[in-house]
C-alpha positions in Angstrom: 92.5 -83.2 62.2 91.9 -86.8 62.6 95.5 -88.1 60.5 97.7 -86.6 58.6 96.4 -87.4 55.3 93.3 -85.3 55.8 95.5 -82.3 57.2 97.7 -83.1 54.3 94.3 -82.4 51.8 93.5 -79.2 53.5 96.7 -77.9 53.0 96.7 -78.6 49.5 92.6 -76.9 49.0 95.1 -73.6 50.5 97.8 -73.9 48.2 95.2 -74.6 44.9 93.1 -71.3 46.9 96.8 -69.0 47.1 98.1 -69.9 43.8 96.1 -67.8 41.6 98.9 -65.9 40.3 97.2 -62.6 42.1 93.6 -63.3 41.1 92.0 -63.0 44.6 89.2 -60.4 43.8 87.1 -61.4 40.5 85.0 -58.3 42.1 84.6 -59.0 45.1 82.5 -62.1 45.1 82.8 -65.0 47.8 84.4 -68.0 46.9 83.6 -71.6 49.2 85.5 -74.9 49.6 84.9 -77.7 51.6 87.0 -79.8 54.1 85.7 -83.1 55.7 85.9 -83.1 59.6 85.6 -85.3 61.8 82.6 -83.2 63.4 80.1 -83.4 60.8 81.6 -84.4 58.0 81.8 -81.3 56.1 83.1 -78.0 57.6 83.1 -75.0 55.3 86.2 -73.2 54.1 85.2 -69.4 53.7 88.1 -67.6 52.0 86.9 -63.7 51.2 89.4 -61.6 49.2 88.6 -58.1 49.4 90.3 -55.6 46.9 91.7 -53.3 49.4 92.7 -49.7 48.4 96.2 -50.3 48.0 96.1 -53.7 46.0 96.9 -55.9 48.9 94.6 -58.5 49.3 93.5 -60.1 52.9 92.8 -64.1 53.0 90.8 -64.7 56.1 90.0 -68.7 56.5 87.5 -69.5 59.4 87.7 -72.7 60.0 86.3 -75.1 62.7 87.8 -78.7 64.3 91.4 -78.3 62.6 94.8 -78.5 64.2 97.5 -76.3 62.1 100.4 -74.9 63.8 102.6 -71.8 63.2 104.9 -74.2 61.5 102.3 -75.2 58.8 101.2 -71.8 58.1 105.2 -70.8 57.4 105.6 -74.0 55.4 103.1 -73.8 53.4 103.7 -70.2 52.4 106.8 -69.0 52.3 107.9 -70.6 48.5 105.6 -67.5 47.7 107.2 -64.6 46.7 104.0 -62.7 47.2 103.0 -63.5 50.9 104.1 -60.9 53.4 102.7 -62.1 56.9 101.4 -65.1 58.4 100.1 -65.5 61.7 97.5 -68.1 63.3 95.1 -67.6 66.3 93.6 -70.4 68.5 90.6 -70.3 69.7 89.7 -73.6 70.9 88.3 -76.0 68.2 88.5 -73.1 65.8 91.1 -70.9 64.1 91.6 -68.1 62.3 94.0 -67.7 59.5 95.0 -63.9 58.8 97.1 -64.0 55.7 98.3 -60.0 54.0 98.9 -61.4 50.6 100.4 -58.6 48.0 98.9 -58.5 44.8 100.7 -58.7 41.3 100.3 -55.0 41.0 102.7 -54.9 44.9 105.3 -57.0 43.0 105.7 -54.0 40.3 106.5 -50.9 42.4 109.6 -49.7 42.9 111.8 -48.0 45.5 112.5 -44.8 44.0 114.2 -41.3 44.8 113.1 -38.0 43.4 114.3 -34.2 43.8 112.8 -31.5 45.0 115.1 -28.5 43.7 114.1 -24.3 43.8 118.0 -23.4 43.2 119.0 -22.8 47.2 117.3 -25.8 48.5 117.7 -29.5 47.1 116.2 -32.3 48.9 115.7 -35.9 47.8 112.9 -38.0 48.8 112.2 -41.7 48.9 108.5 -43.0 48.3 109.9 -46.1 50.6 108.6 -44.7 53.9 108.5 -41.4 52.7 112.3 -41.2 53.4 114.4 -37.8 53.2 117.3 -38.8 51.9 119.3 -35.4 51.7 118.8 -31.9 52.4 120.8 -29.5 51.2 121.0 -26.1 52.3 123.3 -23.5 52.3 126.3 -22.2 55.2 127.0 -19.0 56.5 129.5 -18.2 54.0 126.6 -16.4 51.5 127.6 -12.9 50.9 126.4 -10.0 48.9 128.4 -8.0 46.5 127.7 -4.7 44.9 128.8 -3.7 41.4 128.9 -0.1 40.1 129.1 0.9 36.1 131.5 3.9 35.6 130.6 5.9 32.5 133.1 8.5 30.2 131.3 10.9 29.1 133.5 13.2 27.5 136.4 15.3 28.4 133.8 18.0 29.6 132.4 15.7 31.8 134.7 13.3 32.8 134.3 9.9 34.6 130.6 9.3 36.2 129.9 6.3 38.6 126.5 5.3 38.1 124.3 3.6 40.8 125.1 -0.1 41.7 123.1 -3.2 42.1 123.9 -6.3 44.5 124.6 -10.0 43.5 123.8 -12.4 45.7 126.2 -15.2 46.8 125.3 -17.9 48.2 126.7 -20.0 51.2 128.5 -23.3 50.5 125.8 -26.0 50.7 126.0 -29.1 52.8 123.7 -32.0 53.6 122.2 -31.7 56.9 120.5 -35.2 56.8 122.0 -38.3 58.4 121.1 -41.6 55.5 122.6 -43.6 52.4 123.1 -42.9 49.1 121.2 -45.2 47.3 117.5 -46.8 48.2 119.7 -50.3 49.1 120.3 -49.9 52.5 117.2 -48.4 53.5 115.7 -51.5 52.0 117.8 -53.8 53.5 117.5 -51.8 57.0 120.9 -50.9 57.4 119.9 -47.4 59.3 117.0 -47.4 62.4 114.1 -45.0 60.8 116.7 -42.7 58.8 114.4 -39.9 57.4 111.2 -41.6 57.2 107.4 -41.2 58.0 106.6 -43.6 61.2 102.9 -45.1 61.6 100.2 -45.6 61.6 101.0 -44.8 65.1 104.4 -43.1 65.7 106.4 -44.2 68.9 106.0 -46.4 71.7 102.4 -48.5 72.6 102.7 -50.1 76.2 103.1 -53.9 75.9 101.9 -53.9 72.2 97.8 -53.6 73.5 94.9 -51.1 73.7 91.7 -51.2 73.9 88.8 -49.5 71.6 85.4 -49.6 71.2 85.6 -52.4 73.9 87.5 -54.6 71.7 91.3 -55.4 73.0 93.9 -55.4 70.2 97.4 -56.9 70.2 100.7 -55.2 68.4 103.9 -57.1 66.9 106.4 -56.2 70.2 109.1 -55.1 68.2 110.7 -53.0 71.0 110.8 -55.3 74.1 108.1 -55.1 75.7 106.4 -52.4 73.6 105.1 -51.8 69.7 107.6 -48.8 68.4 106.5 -46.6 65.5 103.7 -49.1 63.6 104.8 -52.8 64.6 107.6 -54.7 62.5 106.6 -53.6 59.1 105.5 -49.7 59.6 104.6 -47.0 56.9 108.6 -46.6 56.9 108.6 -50.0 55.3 105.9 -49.6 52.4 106.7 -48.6 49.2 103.6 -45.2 48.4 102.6 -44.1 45.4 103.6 -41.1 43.8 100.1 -39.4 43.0 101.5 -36.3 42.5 105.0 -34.8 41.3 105.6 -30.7 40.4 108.9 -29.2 39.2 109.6 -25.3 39.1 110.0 -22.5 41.8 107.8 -24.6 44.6 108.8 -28.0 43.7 106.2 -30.9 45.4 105.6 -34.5 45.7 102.6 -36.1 47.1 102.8 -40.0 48.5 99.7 -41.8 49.2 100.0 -45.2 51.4 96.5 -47.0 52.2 97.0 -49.6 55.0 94.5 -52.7 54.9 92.7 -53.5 58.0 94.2 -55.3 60.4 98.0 -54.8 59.3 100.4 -55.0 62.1 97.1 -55.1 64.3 95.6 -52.4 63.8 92.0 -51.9 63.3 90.1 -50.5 59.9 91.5 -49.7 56.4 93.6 -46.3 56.8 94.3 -44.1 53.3 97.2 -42.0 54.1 98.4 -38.8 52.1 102.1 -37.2 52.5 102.9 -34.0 51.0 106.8 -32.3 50.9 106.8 -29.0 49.2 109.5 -26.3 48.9 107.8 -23.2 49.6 110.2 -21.1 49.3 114.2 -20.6 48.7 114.8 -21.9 52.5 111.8 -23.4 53.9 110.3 -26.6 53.1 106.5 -28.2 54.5 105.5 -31.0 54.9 101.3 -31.9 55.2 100.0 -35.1 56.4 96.5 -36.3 56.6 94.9 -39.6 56.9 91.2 -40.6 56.9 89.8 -43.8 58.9 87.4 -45.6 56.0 85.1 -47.8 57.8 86.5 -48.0 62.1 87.8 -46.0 64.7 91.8 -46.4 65.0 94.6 -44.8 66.4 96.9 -42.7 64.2 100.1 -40.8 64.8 102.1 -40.1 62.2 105.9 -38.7 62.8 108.5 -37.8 60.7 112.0 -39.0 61.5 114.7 -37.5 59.9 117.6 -37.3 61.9 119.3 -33.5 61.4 122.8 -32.7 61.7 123.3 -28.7 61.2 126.8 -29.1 60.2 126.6 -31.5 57.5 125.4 -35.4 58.1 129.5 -36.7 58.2 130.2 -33.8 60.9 130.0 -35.7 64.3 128.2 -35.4 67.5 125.7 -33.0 67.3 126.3 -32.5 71.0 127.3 -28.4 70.5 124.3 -27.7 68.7 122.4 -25.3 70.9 118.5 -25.9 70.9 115.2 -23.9 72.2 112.0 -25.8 72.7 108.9 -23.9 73.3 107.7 -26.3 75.9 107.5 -25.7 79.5 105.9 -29.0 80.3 107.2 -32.7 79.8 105.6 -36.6 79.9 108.4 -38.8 82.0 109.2 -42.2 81.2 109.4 -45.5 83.0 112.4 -47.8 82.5 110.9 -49.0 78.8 111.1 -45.0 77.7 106.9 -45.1 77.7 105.5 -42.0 79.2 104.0 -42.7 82.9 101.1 -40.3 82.3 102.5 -37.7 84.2 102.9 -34.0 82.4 105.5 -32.5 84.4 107.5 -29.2 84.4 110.5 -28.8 82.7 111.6 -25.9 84.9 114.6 -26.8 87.4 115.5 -30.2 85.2 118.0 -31.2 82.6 115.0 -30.9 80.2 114.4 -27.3 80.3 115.2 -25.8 76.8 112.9 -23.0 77.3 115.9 -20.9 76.7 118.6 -21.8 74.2 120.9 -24.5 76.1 123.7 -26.7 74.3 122.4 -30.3 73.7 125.4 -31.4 75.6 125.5 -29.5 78.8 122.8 -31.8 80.5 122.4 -34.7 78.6 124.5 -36.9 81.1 122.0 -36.2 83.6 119.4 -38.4 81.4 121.2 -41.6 80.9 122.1 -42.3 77.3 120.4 -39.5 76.1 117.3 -37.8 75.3 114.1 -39.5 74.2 111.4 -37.5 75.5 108.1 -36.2 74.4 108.1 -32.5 75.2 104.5 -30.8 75.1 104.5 -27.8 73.4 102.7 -25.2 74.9 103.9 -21.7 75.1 105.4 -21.4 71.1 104.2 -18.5 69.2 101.7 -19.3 65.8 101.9 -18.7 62.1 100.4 -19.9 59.8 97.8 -21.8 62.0 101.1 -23.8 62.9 103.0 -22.9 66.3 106.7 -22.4 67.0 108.1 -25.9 68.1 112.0 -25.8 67.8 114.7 -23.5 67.4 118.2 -25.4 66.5 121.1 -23.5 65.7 124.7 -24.9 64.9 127.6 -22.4 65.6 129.8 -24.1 63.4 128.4 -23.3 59.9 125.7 -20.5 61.9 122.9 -22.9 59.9 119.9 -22.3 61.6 116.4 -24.6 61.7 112.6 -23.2 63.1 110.1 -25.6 63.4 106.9 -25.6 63.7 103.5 -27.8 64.1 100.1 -28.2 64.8 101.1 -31.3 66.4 100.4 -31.5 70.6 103.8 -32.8 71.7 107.4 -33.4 69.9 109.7 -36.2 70.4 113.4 -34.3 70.9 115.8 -37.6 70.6 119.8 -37.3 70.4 120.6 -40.4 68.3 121.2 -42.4 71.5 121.2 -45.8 69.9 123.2 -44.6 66.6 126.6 -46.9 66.7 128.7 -47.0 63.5 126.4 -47.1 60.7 128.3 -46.2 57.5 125.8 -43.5 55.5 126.2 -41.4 52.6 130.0 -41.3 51.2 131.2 -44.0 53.7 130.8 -41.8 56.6 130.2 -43.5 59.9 127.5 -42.2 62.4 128.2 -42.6 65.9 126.3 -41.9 69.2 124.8 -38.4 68.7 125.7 -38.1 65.3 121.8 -36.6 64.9 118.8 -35.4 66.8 115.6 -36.0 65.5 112.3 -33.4 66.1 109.6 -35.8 65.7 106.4 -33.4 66.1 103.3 -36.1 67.0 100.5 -36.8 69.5 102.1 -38.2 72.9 103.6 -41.3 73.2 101.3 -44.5 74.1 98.0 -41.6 74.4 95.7 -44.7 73.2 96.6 -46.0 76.6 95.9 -42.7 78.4 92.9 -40.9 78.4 94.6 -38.1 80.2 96.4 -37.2 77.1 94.9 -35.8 73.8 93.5 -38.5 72.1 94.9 -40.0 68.9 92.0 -41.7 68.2 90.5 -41.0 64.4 87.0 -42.1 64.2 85.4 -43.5 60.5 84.8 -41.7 58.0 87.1 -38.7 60.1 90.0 -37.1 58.9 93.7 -36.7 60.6 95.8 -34.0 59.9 99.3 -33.1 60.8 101.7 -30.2 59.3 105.6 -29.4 60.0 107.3 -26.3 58.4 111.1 -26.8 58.2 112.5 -22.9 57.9 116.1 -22.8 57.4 118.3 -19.9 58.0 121.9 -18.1 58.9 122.6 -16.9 61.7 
């Protein structure tokens, strides 16, 4: 910019451009404004506002010989309520503006919680992040009674005991997922991925960059130095849609999520399905798929509840005992992101090929585990393979788990430290382990793991069973 009058007039063609009230798309067309410069004299502002699937609209300005900073960008718009994310890119004499403004139709959804209910099992879902915010099933302390009718029939005949039937008791429930009791806190991020669905790609990405199709791409480093489970403002931080919502013996609720090109980095617009359904008394499923619409991307979706066999306000989980069907492991460097090594489990503190207590190793991993175990010797069902037994021996509440996914995170709520959850209880260190089933950790960095890679126009599919028991 020459002075500061003419920056001065270009930031006022972007305000008079953003303050539409939410009309960015008039179907799609192309609008053009123009900017004196010292160059030529006339340098041509190119705003495009695609309507993207899930009504957030994406402002890209290319614009040559002009000098904002970060500062500008932030100035001129955070008064509105609508933007999201603002970020500048030099290049020289030119610039590129990428601006994720929500739409009027963002402004009206709602964080909400819904039940899913068959009469043994309740659960309660969030459509922010897809969040389980309870689970209750029940204890050990089911039982079965058996009644008998006694008949007179007569003084010739006397007294006759007819044959019984049984009545079925069931256990005390309790809620065996760690969170809040109200949508609030989650908003407000009082808990570190309580219950939620983490992408578009689950866990760590080394330094916040890959490389695809020849084109390198940079990540928000929200984890020094890495990108952890989708950048700043993951899946677990959108509100979805409720597409689909049934009631009755196998209660269901379908989210949909579609996540513009270019949010938090990544490449190509991303429409994103979630499915929790009770499928029977004790066993709930969850199915998620995703399809790439128009470029390649990474996707790894995870699901982070953090379980607590007990009941969520019942402390360390450190007495659980826990069988992984995995007899190989990826290592980590100092940052937690796999080396590329798939190791043996046999001989180490990792080895839950038989069932071990969480605790009787876990000081021989630092603060904790935090590893991706790959599982490879689980039997199937189902098309979906054994991943996790989990057993408390308090309450005898048992959890099987089991995946198509290629590897599972097995995390012991290493970093949890005094968050007050549901009915003011406070979660301390091991409070919860999560089983996040998912592709391994930083694979779009490592060709010698399975790639995560979903090309256009493909499809991504990933499926957990949750089967709850007594034993």
């Amino acid at each position: 910019m020459q002075n500061g009058r003419e920056k001065e007039e270009f930031l006022q063609i972007l305000r008079k451009t953003a303050a539409k009230d939410g009309k960015f798309c008039n179907g799609g067309e192309r609008k053009q404004g123009t900017y004196p410069s010292r160059a030529n004299g006339e340098t041509q502002l190119k705003p495009s506002f695609p309507l993207l699937p899930n009504s957030k609209q994406k402002l890209q300005l290319d614009l040559e010989a002009i000098n904002l900073t970060q500062n500008d960008v932030a100035t001129l718009y955070n008064p509105m309520a609508r933007t999201q994310e603002a970020s500048v890119t030099f290049f020289h004499c030119s610039c590129t503006i990428s601006l994720i403004l929500s739409s009027m139709a963002d402004q009206g959804k709602k964080a909400e919680i819904f039940d899913l209910d068959n009469g043994t099992m309740q659960v309660k879902i969030s459509n922010y992040g897809c969040t389980i915010t309870s689970l209750s099933v029940p204890d050990k302390d089911g039982e079965t009674l058996r009644f008998f009718r006694i008949q007179f029939l007569g003084f010739a005949f006397g007294w006759v005991i007819d044959d019984g039937f049984d009545l079925n008791f069931e256990g005390k429930l309790a809620d065996v997922v760690l969170g809040f009791d109200s949508v609030d806190p989650y908003l407000q991020g009082a808990g570190s991925y309580y219950g939620c669905i983490v992408g578009r790609v689950a866990n760590r990405i080394k330094n916040g960059k890959f490389t695809l199709d020849g084109v390198e791409y940079s990540l928000p480093i929200n984890k020094p130095p890495n990108s952890l489970h989708g950048g700043h403002k993951g899946f677990d931080k959108q509100i979805w849609d409720v597409t689909e919502y049934k009631k009755g013996d196998a209660p269901s609720i379908t989210f949909k999520y579609c996540s513009p090109d270019g949010e938090e980095g990544y490449p190509g617009d991303l429409s994103v399905t979630a499915t929790y359904t009770l499928t029977s008394k004790t066993t709930m499923r969850l199915d998620m798929e995703a399809v790439a619409e128009n470029k390649a991307t990474p996707v790894n979706l995870a699901q982070h509840t953090y379980w607590n066999l007990a009941g969520h306000n019942s402390g360390p989980v450190l007495d659980h005992r826990i069988q992984i069907w995995a007899s190989h492991y990826t290592p980590v460097d100092e940052n937690t992101v796999p080396t590329g090594e798939i190791l043996p489990v046999k001989g180490t503190p990792f080895d839950f090929t038989s069932v071990k207590r969480i605790g009787q190793d876990i000081d021989k991993v630092g603060l904790g585990y935090d590893h991706n175990y790959v599982l490879d010797c689980g039997d199937e069902k189902m098309g979906l393979k054994h991943a996790a037994k989990v057993r408390d021996p308090s309450s005898q509440r048992v959890l099987d788990l089991w995946t198509n996914a290629p590897g599972m995170q097995f995390y012991t709520g290493n970093y949890v430290n005094g968050v007050t959850g549901k009915g003011g209880a406070v979660y301390e260190k091991h409070a919860g382990l999560c089983l996040e089933t998912q592709g391994f950790p930083n694979a779009v960095n490592q060709p010698n793991f399975p790639s995560i890679v979903v090309q256009s126009g493909q499809k991504y599919q990933h499926s957990m069973l949750f089967e709850f028991s007594t034993a």
